[in-house]
KOLTOR-72896 format. One line per 3 residues: number of its first residue (from 1); for each residue x, y, z of C-alpha. Coordinates in steps of 0.05 Angstrom, whole numbers. Example, Ala and Ser with C-alpha at 12.3 -4.5 7.8 and 13.67 -1.06 7.14 Angstrom:
% KOLTOR-72896
1	246,-90,156 ~ 273,-21,143
This chain:
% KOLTOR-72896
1	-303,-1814,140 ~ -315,-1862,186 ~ -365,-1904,134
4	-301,-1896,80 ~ -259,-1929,125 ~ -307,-1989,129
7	-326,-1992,54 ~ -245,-1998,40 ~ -239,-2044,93
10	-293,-2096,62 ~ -264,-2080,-9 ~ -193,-2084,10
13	-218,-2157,47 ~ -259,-2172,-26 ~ -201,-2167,-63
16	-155,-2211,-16 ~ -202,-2269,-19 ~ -206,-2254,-96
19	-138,-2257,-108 ~ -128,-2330,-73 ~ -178,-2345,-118
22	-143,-2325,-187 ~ -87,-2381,-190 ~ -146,-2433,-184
25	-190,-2397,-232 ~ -135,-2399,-289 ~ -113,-2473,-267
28	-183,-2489,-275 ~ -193,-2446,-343 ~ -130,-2486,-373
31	-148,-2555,-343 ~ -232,-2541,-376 ~ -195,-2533,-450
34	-143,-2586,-443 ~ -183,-2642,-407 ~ -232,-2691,-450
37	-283,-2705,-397 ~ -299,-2658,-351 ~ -366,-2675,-332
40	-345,-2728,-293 ~ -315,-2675,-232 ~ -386,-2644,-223
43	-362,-2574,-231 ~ -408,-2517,-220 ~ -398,-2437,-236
46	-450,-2383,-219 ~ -498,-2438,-215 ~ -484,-2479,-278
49	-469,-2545,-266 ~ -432,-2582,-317 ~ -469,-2638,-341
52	-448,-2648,-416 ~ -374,-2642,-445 ~ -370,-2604,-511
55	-338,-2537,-542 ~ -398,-2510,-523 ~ -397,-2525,-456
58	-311,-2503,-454 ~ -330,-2435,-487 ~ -387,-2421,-432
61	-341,-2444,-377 ~ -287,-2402,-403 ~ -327,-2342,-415
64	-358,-2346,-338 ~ -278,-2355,-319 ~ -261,-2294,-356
67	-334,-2254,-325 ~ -298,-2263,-255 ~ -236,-2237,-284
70	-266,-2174,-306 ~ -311,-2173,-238 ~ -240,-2172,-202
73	-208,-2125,-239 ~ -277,-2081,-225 ~ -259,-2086,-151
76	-186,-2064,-161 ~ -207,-2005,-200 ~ -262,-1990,-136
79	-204,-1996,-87 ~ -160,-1940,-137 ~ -238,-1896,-126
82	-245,-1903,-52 ~ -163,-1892,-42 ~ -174,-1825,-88
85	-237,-1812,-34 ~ -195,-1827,36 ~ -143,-1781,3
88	-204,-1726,-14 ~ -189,-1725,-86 ~ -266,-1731,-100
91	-268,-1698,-165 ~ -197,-1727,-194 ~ -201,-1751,-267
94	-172,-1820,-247 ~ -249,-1823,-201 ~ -279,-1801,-266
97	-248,-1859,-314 ~ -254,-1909,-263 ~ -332,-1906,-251
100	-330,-1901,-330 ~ -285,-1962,-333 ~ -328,-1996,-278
103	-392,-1989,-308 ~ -376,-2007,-383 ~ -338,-2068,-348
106	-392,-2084,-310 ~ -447,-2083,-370 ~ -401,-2124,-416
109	-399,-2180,-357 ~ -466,-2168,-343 ~ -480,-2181,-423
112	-426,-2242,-438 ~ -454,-2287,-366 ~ -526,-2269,-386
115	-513,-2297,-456 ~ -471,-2354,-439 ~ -517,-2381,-386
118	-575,-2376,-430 ~ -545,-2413,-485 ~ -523,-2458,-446
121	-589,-2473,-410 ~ -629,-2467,-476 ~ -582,-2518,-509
124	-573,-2568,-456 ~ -644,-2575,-413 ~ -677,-2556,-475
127	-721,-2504,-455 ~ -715,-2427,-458 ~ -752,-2387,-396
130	-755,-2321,-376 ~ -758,-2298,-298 ~ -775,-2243,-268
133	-744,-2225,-207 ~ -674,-2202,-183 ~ -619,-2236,-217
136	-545,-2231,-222 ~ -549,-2208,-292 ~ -597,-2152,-285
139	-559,-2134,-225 ~ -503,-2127,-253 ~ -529,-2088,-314
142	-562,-2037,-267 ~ -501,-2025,-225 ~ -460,-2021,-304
145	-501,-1966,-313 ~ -501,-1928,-254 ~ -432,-1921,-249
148	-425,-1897,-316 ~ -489,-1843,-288 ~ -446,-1829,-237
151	-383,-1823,-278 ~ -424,-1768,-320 ~ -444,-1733,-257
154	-376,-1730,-227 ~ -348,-1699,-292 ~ -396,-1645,-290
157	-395,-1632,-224 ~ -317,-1628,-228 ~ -333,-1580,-290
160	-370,-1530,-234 ~ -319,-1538,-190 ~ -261,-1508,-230
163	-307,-1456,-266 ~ -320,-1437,-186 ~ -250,-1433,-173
166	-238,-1391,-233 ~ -290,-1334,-215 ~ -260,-1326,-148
């Protein structure tokens, strides 16, 4: 329990520093779309610096804007899981959805900053690459699909469960 107690502690601190961070993050999502030259305050998300000012360079910013969104609301629904754990409702439906919720979350965000950040390399610095190696968006992709794994396995295990409470 002890563990618990730190994993909500360094979620519950996550989502404080997250949530200073959402009245910037829609400032700076309205000031991208209204402003004519942006280039010019050398802004930089996930590792994409702003070089050029276009729509395609506002719909890439606005799309990485709206990935941290979804990556917040993805630790909100992980504080709902690990309150549902400290309170030993392991197997509760709202656990099951969540990890669903989580993981399809998590592979859309994964699938929209992959995207964007190619498109926007491939367009602007004119060359298209590959790497291999750990990156945010396979990362992210990975840990989409495990929690939707784990989701599945939860479900079924809470299946067992109350077919084992109805035999006693």
């Amino acid at each position: 329990m002890k563990k618990l107690n730190i994993l909500k502690a360094i979620v519950d601190i996550m989502w404080i520093l997250a949530m200073f961070s959402v009245p910037l993050i829609l400032f700076l999502f309205v000031f991208i779309f209204l402003s004519d030259d942006i280039s010019m305050y050398n802004i930089k998300i996930n590792g994409l610096e702003v070089i050029h000012t276009s729509v395609v360079t506002k719909l890439v910013l606005g799309v990485m804007l709206v990935v941290y969104l979804l990556l917040i609301y993805c630790i909100y629904l992980f504080k709902k899981v690990l309150r549902c754990f400290q309170k030993l409702k392991i197997f509760d439906d709202i656990v099951i959805v969540n990890f669903n919720k989580i993981g399809y979350l998590l592979i859309i965000s994964s699938i929209f900053y992959g995207g964007s950040s190619f498109l926007y390399t491939s367009i602007y610095s004119k060359k298209i690459g590959l790497e291999i190696g750990f990156n945010s968006f396979l990362i992210m992709l990975c840990f989409g699909f495990f929690f939707i794994i784990l989701s599945e396995i939860f479900k079924i295990s809470k299946n067992l469960k109350d077919e084992n409470e109805l035999t006693i």
